[in-house]
Residue, then its C-alpha position, 0 to 999 in steps of 0.5 A: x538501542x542496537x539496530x541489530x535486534x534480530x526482529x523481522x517484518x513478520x512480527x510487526x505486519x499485519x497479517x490481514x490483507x484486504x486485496x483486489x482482483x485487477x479485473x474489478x471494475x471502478x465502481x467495485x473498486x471504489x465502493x470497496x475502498x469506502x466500504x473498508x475505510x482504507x485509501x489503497x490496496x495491493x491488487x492481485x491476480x485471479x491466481x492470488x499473485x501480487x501484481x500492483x497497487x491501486x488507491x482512492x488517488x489512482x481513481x481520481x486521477x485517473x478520472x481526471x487524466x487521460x489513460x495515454x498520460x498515464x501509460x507514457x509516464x515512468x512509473x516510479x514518478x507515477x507512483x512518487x506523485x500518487x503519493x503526494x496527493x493526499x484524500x481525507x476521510x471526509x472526501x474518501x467517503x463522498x467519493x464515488x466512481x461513475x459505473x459507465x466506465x468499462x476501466x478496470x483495476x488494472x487499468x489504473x493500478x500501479x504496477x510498480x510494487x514495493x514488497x519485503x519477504x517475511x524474514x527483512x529486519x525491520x531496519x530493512x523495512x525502514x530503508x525500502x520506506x524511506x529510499x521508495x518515499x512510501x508509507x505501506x510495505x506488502x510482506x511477501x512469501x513466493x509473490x503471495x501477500x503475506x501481510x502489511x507493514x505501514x509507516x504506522x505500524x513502525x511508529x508503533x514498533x519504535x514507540x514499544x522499543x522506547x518504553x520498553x527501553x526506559x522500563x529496563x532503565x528504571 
């Protein structure tokens, strides 16, 4: 299969993103991400500009780590090492945050965020995913969400172009 198809991100994200305001507080947070049965979402500003990330993991470390830790840590491990914590369904959703913490969204988030413009091919995706060890891509337009790409949504795409490949040689 030629790498160079010519197809980009935008064919292959999905377009409706569930985001979050940084000024949530965690119970808000928390009740969202189990309510939707998703492990993370991109946070935003009031303006809707894309702004972090934040996910189950972020709540419970943050629950169990000392805000200075956080702060003092270089971010790319941080978010490296959120990765590697892993929440099933199951304990996604009995997960509950306490709401007499005045933390936020943006006190937990990760700032650092791996984004694609609408027009990256797909091979482009799959190197940022692959150099960054993540598994979600937020497709951008002028710092705005325009969609999400996901490992799964790869997976697909390569699943599709397979068939479609062994389809022509039939």
């Amino acid at each position: 299969m030629n790498a160079d198809t010519g197809i980009t991100v935008s064919s292959i994200m999905q377009r409706n993103v569930l985001s979050v305001e940084d000024n949530w507080p965690l119970h808000r947070l928390a009740r969202f991400l189990t309510d939707n049965q998703i492990s993370g979402a991109p946070v935003t500003s009031t303006n809707g500009e894309l702004i972090g990330v934040v996910s189950l993991t972020d709540i419970v470390r943050y629950d169990s780590m000392p805000e200075r830790q956080a702060e003092v840590r270089d971010t790319h491990e941080y978010y490296l090492h959120t990765l590697e914590m892993q929440v099933t369904q199951e304990e996604a959703t009995s997960f509950h945050a306490e709401q007499e913490t005045s933390a936020t969204v943006r006190d937990l988030m990760t700032p650092m965020i791996f984004e694609v413009d609408e027009n990256a091919s797909i091979e482009e995706v799959a190197d940022t995913m692959v150099k960054g060890h993540i598994h979600r891509l937020f497709v951008t337009h002028n710092r705005k969400i325009s969609g999400v790409v996901t490992a799964l949504d790869m997976v697909e795409y390569l699943r599709n172009s397979f068939r479609a490949g062994l389809a022509r040689e039939a």
